[in-house]
TORTISE-174550 format. One record per residue: x, z, y of N, C-alpha, C, O in turn; residue number from 1. Coordinates in steps of 0.2 Angstrom, whole numbers. Layout:
N
+-------+-------+-------+-------+-------+-------+-------+-------+-------+-------+-------+-------+------+
|   n.X |   n.Z |   n.Y |  ca.X |  ca.Z |  ca.Y |   c.X |   c.Z |   c.Y |   o.X |   o.Z |   o.Y | lovo |
+-------+-------+-------+-------+-------+-------+-------+-------+-------+-------+-------+-------+------+
|     X |     Z |     Y |     X |     Z |     Y |     X |     Z |     Y |     X |     Z |     Y |  NUM |
...
+-------+-------+-------+-------+-------+-------+-------+-------+-------+-------+-------+-------+------+
***
This chain:
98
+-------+-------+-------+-------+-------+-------+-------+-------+-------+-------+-------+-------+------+
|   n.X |   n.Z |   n.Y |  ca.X |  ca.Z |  ca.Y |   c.X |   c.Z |   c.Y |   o.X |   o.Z |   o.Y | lovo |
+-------+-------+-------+-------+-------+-------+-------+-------+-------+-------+-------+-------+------+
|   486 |   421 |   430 |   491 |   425 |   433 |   498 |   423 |   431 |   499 |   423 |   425 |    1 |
|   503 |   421 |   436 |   506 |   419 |   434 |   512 |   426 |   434 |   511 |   431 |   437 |    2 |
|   518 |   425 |   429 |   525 |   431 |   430 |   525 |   435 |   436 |   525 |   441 |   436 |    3 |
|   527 |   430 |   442 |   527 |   433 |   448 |   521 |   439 |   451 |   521 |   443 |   455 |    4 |
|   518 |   438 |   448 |   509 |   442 |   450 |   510 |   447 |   446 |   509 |   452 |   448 |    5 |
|   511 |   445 |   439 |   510 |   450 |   435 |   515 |   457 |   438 |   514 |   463 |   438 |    6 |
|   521 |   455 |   440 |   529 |   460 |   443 |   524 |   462 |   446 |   521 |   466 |   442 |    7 |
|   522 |   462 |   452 |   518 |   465 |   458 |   514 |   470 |   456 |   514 |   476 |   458 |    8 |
|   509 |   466 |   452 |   502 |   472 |   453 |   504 |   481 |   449 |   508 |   483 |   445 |    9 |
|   499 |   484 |   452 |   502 |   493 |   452 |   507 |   494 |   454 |   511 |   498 |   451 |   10 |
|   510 |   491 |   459 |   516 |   493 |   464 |   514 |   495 |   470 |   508 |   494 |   471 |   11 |
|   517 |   498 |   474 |   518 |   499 |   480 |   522 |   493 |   486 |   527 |   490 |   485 |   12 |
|   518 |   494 |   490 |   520 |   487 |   494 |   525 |   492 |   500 |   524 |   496 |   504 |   13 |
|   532 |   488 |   498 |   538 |   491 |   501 |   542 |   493 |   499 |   548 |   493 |   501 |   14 |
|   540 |   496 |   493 |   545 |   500 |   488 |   549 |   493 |   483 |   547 |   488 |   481 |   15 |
|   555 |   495 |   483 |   561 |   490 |   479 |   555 |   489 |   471 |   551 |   493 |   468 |   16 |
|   557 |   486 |   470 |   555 |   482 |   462 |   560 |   486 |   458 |   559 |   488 |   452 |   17 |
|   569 |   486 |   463 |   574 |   489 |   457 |   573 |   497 |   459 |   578 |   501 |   457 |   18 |
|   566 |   500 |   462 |   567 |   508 |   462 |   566 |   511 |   454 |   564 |   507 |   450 |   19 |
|   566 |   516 |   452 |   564 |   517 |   447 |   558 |   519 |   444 |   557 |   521 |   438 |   20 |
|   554 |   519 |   448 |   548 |   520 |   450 |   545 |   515 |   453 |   541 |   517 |   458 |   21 |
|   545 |   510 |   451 |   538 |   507 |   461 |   531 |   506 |   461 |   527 |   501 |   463 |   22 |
|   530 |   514 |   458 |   522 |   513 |   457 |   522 |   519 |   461 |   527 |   522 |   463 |   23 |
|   515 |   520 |   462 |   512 |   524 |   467 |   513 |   532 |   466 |   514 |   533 |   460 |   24 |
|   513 |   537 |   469 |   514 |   542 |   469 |   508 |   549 |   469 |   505 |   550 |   475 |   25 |
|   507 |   553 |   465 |   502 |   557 |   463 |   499 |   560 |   469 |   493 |   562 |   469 |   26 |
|   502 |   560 |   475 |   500 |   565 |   480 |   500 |   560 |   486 |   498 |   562 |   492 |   27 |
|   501 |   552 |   486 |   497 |   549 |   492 |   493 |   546 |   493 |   490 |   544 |   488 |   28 |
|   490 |   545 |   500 |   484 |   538 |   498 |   486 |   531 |   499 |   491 |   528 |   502 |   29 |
|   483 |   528 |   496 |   484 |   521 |   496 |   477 |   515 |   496 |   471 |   516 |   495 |   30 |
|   481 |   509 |   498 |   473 |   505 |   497 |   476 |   500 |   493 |   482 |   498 |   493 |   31 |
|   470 |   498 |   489 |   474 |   493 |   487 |   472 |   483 |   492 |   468 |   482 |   497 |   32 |
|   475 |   479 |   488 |   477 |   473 |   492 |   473 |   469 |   487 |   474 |   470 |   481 |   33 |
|   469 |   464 |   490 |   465 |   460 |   485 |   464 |   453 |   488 |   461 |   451 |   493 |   34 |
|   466 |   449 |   483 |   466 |   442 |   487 |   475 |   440 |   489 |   479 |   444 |   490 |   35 |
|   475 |   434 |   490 |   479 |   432 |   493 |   489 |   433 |   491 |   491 |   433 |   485 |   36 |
|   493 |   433 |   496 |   500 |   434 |   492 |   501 |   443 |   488 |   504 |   444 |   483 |   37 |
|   499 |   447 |   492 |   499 |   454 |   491 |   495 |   456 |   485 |   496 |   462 |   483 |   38 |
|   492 |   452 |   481 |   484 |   456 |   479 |   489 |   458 |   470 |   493 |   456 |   466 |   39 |
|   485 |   464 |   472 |   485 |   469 |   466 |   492 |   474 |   468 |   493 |   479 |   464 |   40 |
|   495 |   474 |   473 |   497 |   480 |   477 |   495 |   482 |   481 |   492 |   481 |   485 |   41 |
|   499 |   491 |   478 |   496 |   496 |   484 |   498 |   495 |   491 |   500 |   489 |   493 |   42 |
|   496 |   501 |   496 |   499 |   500 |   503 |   497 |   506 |   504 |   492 |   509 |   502 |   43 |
|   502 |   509 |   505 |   504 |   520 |   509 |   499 |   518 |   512 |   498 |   513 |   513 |   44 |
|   495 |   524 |   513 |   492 |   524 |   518 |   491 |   530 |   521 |   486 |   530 |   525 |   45 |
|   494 |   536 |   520 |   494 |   542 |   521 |   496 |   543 |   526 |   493 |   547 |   529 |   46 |
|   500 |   540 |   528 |   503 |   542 |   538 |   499 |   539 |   542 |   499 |   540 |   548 |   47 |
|   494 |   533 |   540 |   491 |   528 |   546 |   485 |   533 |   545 |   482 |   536 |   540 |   48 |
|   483 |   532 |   553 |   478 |   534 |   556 |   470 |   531 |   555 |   471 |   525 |   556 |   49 |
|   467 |   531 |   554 |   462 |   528 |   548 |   459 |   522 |   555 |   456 |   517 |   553 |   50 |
|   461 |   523 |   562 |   459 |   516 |   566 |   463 |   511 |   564 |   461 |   505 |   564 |   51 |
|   469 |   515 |   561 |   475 |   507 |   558 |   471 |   504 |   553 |   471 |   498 |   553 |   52 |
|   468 |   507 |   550 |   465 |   502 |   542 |   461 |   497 |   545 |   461 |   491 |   544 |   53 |
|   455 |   503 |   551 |   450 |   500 |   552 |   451 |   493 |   555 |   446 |   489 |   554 |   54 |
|   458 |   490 |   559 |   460 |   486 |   564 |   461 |   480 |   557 |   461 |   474 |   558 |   55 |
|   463 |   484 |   552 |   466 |   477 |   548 |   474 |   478 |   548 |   478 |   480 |   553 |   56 |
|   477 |   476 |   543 |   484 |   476 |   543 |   490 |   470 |   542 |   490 |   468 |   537 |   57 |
|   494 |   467 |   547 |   499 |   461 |   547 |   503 |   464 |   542 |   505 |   470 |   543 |   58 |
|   503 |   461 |   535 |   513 |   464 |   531 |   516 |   460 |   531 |   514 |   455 |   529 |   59 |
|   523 |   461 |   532 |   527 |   454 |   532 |   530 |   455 |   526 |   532 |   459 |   523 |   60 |
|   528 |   446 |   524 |   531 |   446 |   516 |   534 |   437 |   518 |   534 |   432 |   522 |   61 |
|   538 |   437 |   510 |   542 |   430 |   509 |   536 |   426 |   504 |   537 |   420 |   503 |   62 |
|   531 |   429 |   503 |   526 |   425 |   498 |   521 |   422 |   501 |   518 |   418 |   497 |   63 |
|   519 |   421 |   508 |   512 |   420 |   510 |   513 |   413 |   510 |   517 |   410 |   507 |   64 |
|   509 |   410 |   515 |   510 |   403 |   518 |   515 |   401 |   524 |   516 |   396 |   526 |   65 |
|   518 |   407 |   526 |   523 |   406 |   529 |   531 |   410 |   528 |   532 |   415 |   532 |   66 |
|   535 |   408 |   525 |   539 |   413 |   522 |   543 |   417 |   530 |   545 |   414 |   535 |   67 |
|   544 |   423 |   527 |   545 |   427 |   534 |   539 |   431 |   538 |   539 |   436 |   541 |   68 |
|   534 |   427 |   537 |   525 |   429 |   540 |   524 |   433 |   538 |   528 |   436 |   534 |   69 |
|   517 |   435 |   539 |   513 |   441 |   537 |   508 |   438 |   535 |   506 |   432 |   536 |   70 |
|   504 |   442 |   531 |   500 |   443 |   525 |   493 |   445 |   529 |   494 |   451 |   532 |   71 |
|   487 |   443 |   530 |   484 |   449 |   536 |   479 |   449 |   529 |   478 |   445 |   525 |   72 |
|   476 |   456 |   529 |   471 |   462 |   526 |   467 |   465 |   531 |   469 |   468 |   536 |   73 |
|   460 |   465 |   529 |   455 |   468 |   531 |   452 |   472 |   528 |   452 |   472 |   522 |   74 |
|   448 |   479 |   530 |   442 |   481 |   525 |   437 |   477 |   526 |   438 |   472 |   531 |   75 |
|   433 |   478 |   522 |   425 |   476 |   524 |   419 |   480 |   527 |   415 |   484 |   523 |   76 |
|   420 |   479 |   533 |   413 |   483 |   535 |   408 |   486 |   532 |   404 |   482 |   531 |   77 |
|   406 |   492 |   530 |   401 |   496 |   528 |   404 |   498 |   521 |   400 |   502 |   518 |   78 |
|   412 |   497 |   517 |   414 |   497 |   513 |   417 |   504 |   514 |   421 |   504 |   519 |   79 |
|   415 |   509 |   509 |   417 |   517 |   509 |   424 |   518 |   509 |   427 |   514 |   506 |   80 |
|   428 |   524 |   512 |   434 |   524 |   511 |   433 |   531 |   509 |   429 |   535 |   512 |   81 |
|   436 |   533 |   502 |   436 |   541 |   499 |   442 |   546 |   501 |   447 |   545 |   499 |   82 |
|   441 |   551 |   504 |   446 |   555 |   503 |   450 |   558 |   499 |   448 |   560 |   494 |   83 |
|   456 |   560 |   500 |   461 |   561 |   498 |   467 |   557 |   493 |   467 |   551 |   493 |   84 |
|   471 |   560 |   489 |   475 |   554 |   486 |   474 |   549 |   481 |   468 |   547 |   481 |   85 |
|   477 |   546 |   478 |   474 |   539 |   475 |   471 |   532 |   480 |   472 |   530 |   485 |   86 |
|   469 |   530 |   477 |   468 |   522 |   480 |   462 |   523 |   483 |   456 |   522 |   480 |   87 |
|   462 |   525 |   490 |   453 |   526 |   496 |   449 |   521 |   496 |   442 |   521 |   496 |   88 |
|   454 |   514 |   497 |   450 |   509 |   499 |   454 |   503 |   496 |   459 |   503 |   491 |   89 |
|   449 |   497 |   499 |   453 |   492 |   497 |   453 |   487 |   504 |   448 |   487 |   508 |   90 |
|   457 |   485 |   503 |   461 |   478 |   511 |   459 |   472 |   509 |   462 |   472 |   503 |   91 |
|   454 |   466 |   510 |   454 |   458 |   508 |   458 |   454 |   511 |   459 |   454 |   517 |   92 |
|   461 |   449 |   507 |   466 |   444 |   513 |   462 |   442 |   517 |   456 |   442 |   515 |   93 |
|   462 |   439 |   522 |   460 |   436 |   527 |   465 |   431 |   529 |   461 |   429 |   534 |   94 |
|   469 |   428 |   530 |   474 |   424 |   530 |   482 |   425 |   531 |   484 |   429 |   527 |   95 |
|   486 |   422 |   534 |   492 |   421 |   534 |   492 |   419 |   543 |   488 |   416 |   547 |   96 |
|   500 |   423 |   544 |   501 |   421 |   552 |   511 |   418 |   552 |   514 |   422 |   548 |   97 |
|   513 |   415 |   555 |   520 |   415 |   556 |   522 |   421 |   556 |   528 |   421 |   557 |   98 |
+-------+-------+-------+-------+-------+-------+-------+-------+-------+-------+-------+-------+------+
***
């Protein structure tokens, strides 16, 4: 793992690195991100409607294989998602898009 991975993981995907907090929040859900440019960060997932997880998620980021592109995350079929706060689930990379 190189510096840059290690900055990331227990973070939240979105939040500033210079917030003074940018880890995750006692009262939300989250999933976490596994694989690929994202992996070992959170993702909010409190507002999204659980068809959004199920669809898989584009994030745009400056790290994937395409800088500006999106990062795509999948769940895994038959893989449980738990209710309420803390980390429900988890998203697999699945590739990169422009």
């Amino acid at each position: 793992m190189n510096g840059d991975e290690q900055l990331l993981r227990g973070r939240v995907y979105g939040r500033d690195h210079e917030d003074e907090d940018p880890g995750p929040l006692p009262d939300r859900a989250y999933a976490a991100l596994v694989g690929g440019p994202l992996d070992g960060l959170l993702l909010d997932i409190e507002d999204r409607r659980p068809e959004e997880i199920d669809d898989g998620v584009a994030l745009p980021t400056e790290l994937g294989r395409f800088p500006g592109g999106r990062a795509l995350y999948d769940p895994r079929p038959g893989e449980p998602r738990t209710p309420g706060p803390g980390v429900t689930c988890r998203l697999y990379y699945s590739g990169d898009t422009p």
